[in-house]
Every structure is written in C-alpha cells, then in structure tokens.
RODREN-387127 format. One record per residue: residue number from 0; x, y, z of N, C-alpha, C in turn. Coordinates in steps of 0.05 Angstrom, whole numbers. Example, Ala and Ser with C-alpha at 12.3 -4.5 7.8 and 13.67 -1.06 7.14 Angstrom:
2
+-----+--------+--------+--------+--------+--------+--------+--------+--------+--------+
! pos !    n.x !    n.y !    n.z !   ca.x !   ca.y !   ca.z !    c.x !    c.y !    c.z !
+-----+--------+--------+--------+--------+--------+--------+--------+--------+--------+
!   0 !    264 !   -114 !    156 !    246 !    -90 !    156 !    264 !    -66 !    156 !
!   1 !    257 !    -45 !    142 !    273 !    -21 !    143 !    258 !      1 !    157 !
+-----+--------+--------+--------+--------+--------+--------+--------+--------+--------+
//
This chain:
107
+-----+--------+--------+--------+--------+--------+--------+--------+--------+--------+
! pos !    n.x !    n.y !    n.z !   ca.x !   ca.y !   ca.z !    c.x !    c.y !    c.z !
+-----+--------+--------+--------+--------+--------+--------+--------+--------+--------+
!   0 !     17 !    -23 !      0 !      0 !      0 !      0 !     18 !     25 !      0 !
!   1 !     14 !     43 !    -23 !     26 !     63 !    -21 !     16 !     91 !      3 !
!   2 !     41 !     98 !     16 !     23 !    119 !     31 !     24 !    152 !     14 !
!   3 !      4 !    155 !     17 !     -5 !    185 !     16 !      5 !    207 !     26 !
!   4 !     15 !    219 !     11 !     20 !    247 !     31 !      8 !    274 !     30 !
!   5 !     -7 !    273 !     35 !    -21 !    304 !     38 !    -24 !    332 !     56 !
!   6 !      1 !    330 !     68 !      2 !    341 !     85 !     -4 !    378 !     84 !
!   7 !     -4 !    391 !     54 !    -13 !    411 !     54 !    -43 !    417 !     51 !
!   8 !    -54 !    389 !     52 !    -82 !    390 !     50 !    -91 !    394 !     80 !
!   9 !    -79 !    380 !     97 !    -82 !    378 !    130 !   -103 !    354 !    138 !
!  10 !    -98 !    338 !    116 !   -105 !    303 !    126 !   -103 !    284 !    141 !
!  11 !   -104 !    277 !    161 !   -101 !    270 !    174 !    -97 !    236 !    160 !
!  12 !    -80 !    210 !    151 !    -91 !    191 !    149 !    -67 !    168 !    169 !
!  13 !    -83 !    152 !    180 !    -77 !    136 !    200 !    -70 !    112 !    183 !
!  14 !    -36 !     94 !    180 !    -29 !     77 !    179 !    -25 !     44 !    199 !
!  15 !    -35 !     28 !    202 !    -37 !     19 !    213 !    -17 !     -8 !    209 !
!  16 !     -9 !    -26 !    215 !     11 !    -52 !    207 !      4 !    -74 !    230 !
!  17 !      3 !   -101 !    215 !      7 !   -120 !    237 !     11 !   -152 !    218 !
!  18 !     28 !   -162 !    228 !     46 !   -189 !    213 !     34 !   -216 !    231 !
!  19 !     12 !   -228 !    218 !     11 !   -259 !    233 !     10 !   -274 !    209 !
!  20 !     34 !   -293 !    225 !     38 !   -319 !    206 !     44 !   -312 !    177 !
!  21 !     63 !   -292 !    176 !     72 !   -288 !    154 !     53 !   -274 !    136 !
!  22 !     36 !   -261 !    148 !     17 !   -248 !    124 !     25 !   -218 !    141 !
!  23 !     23 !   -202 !    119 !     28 !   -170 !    125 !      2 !   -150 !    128 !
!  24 !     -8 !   -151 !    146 !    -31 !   -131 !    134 !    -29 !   -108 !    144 !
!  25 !    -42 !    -91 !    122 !    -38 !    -63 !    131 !    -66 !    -51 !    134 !
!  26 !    -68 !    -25 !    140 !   -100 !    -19 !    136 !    -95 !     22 !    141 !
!  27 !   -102 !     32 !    126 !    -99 !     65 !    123 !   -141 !     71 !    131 !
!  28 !   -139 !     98 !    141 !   -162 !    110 !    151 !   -157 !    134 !    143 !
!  29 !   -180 !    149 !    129 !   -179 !    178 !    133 !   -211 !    184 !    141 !
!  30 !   -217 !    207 !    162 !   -242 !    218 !    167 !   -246 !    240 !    169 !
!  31 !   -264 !    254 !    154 !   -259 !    289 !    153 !   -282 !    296 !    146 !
!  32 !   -305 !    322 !    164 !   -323 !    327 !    152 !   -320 !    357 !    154 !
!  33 !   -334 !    364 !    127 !   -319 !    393 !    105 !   -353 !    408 !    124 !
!  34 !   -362 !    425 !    113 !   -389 !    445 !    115 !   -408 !    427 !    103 !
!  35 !   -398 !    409 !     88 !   -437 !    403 !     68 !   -430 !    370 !     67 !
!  36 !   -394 !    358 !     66 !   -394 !    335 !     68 !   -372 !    315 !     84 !
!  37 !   -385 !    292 !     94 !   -366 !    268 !    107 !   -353 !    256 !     88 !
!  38 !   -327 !    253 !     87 !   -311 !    238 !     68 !   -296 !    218 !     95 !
!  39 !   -295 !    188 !     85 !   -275 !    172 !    108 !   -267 !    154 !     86 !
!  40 !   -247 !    151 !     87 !   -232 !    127 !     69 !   -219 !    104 !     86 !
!  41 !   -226 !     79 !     76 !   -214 !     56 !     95 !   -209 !     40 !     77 !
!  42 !   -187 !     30 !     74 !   -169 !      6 !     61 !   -163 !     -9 !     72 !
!  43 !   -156 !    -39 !     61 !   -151 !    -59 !     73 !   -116 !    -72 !     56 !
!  44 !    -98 !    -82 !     61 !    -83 !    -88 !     45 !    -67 !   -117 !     59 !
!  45 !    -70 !   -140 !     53 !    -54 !   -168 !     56 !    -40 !   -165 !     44 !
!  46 !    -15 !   -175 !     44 !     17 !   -183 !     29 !      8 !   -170 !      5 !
!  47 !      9 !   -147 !     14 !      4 !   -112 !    -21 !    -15 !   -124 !    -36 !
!  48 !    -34 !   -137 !    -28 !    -51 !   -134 !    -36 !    -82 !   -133 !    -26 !
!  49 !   -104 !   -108 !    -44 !   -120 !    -96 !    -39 !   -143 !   -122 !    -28 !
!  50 !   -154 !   -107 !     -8 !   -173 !   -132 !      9 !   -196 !   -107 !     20 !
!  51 !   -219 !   -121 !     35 !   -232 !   -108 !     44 !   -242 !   -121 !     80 !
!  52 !   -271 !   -105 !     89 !   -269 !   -114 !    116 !   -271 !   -143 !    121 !
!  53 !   -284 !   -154 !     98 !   -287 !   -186 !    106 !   -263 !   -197 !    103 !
!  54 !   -244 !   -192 !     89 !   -210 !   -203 !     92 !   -205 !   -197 !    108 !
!  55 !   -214 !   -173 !    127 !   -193 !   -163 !    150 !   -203 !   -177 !    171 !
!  56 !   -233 !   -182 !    179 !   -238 !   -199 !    202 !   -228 !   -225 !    202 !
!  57 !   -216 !   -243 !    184 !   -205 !   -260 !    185 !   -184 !   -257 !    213 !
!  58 !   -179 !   -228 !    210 !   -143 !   -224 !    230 !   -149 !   -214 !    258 !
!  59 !   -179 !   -209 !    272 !   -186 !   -190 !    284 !   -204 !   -210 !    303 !
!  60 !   -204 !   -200 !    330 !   -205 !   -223 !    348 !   -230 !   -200 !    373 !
!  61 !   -235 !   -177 !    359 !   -260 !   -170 !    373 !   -279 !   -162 !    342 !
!  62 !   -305 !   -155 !    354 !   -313 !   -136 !    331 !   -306 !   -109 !    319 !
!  63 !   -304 !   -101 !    299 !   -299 !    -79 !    290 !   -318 !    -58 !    300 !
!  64 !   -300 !    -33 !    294 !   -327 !     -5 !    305 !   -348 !     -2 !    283 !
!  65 !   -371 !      7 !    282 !   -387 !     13 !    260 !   -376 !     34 !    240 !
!  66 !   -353 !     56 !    255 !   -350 !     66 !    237 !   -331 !     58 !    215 !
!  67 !   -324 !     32 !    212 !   -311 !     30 !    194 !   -327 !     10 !    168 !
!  68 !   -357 !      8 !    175 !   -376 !     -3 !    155 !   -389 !      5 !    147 !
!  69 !   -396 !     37 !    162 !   -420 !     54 !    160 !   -414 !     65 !    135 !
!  70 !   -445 !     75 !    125 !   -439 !     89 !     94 !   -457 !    113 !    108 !
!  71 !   -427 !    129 !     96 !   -448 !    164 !    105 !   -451 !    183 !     90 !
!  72 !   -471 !    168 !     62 !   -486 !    176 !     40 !   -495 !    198 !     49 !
!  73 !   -514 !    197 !     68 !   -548 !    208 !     88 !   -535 !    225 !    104 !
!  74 !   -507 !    223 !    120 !   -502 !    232 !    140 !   -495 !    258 !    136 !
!  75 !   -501 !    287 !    150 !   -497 !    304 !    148 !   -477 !    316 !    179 !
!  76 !   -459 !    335 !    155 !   -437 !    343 !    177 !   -451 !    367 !    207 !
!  77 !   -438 !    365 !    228 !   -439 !    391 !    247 !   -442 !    410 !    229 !
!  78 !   -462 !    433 !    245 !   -456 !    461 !    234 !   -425 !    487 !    241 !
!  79 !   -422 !    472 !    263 !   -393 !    488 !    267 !   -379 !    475 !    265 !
!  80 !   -353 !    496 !    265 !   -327 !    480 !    257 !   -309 !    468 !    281 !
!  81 !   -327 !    480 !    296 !   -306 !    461 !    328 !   -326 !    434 !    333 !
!  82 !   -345 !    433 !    330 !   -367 !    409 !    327 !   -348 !    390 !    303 !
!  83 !   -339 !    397 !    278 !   -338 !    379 !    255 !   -307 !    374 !    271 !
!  84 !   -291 !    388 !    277 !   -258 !    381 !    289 !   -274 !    359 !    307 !
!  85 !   -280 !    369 !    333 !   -281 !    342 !    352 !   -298 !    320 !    338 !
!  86 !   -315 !    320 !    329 !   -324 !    291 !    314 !   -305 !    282 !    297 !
!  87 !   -283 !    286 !    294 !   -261 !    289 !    266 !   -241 !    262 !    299 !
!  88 !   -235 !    283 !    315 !   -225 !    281 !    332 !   -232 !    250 !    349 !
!  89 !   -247 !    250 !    355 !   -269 !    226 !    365 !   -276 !    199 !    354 !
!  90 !   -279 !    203 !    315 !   -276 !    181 !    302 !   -248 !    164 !    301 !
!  91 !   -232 !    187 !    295 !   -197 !    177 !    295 !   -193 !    170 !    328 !
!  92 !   -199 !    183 !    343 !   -180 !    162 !    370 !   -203 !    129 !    371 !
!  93 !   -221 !    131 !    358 !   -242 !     98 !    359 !   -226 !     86 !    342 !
!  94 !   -215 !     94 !    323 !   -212 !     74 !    308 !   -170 !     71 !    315 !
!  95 !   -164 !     92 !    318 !   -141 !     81 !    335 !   -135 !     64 !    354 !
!  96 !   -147 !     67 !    375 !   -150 !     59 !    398 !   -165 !     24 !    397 !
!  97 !   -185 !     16 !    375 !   -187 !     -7 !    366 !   -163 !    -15 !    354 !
!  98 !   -155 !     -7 !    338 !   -133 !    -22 !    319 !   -105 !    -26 !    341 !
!  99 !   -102 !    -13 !    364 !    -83 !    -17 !    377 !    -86 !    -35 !    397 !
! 100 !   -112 !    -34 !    403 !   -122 !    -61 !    419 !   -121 !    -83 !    409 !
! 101 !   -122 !    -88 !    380 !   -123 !   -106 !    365 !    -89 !   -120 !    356 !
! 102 !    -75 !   -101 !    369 !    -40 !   -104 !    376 !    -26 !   -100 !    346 !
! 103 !    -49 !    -85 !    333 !    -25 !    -65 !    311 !    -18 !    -41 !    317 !
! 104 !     14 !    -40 !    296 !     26 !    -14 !    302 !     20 !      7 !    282 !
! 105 !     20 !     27 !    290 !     22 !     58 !    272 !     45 !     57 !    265 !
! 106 !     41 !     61 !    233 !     66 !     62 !    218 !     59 !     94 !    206 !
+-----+--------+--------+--------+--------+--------+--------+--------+--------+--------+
//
C-alpha cells in the first residue's frame, strides 16, 4: 500500500501494520467532515494486496467499530467548525484505539 501524503491539505490519514503468520496486513483511515460533506476512506491491504473488511476480520479477534462499515451517504456534517474538528477528533482516536487493541502498530 502506497502511503499518501497530503500534508498541505491537512489530512489526517492513520497507517496501521500487523504481521501474523507471515501475512502482512496493513489498513490506512482517513475521516474528515468539510461544511456540506463526510468523506472517510478505509483500506484494507494483505501481502500488497487490496482486500476489504471481510478479509480483515479473518485477522481481528474483537468486533470492528461501526464506523468502519458505516456508509455516510445520508449523513450530514456539524454546523460548526469546532463540532466537525471534535467529531473528526473522536472518530480517529475509535478507530485508533481499536486497531491498537487489536495489537497493531502505527506506521
């Protein structure tokens, strides 16, 4: 998986790594909601190659958070911008904080 760099955009995206039994998996997150829209990107990647969540529960020994299945077609952002930061803020430490419990590292 190639990583992204966007850093003059001010993206936030979360790399994640973890190696059992010889399989590599990786998994990248981005979550950001603009004035009018939610954008989250979630990838899945085994030995470089592209997978999704049902490949990844193979590796995963609780359940996943919803927000990494949810579709937020419907979903409409906060009206402020300190409301859209902390929900920005809130999604990323859930889904950190799972994936570290889950005993992968941030790469």
């Amino acid at each position: 998986m190639k990583k992204i760099v966007l850093n003059f955009l001010k993206i936030r995206i979360m790399y994640f790594l973890k190696v059992i039994n010889n399989q590599k998996i990786e998994v990248s997150f981005i979550y950001e909601e603009s004035c009018k829209h939610i954008y989250k990107h979630f990838a899945v990647s085994i030995n470089e190659k592209n997978s999704n969540i049902k490949g990844l529960k193979k590796y995963l020994s609780t359940p996943e958070p919803e927000i990494l299945t949810k579709n937020f077609y419907f979903c409409k952002p906060s009206l402020s911008a300190t409301c859209r930061r902390r929900n920005e803020m809130v999604v990323t430490k859930t889904v950190k904080d799972y994936f570290i419990s889950e005993k992968f590292i941030i790469i």
